[in-house]
N, C-alpha and C positions, 0 to 999 in steps of 0.2 A: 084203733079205737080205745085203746088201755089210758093211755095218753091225755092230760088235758089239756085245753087250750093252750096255758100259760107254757106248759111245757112242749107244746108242738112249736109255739115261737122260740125259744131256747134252742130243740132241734133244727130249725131254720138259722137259726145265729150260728150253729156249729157248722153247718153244711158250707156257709159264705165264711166262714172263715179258713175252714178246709181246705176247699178252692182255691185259695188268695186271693178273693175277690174283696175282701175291706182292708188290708195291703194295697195290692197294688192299685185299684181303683181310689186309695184313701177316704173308704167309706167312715164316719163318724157311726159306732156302733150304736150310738144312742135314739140316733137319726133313721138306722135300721130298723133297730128296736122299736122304735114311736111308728114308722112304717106299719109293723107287722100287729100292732096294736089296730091301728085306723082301717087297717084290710081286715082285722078281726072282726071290731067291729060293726062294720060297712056290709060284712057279708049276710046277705039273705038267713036266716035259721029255716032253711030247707033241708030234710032228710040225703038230699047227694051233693048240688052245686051248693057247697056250705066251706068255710076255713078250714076245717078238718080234710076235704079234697085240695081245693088247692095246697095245703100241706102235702099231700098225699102226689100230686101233680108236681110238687117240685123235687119231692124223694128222687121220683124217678126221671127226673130231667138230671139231678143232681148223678145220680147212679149215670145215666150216660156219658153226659159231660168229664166224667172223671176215670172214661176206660180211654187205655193206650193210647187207641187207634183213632180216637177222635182229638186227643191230645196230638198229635201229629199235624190234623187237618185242618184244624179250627185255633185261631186268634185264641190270646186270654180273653180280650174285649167280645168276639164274636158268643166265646161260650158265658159270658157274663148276659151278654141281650139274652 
């Protein structure tokens, strides 16, 4: 919650970049970026289902996606869906 918006999309560009997911997908960062603006804005200003969660929702997909053992089992493409 320290966090502001502008900067929770920043920490979202860093997590996809991490990954190699704008590599090897050849994501246009810009395209990401405008992405992460339009889901900003789009989201509801409700105290829980709000950008600040789904931020919060990808942390932690991010955080799994990116142990060992799921790197073993899972596609780039599959951990990218």
């Amino acid at each position: 919650l320290k966090y502001s918006e502008h900067e929770l999309k920043i920490i979202v560009m860093c997590m996809f970049r991490d990954a190699g997911f704008i590599e090897k997908f050849s994501i246009p960062e810009i395209r990401l970026w405008n992405l992460l603006g339009k889901m900003q804005e789009l989201y509801q200003k409700n105290k829980y289902h709000n950008f600040i969660h789904a931020v919060d929702v990808c942390q932690y997909t991010y955080l799994l996606i990116t142990q060992k053992c799921v790197l073993k089992i899972l596609s780039d493409f599959e951990r990218f869906v």
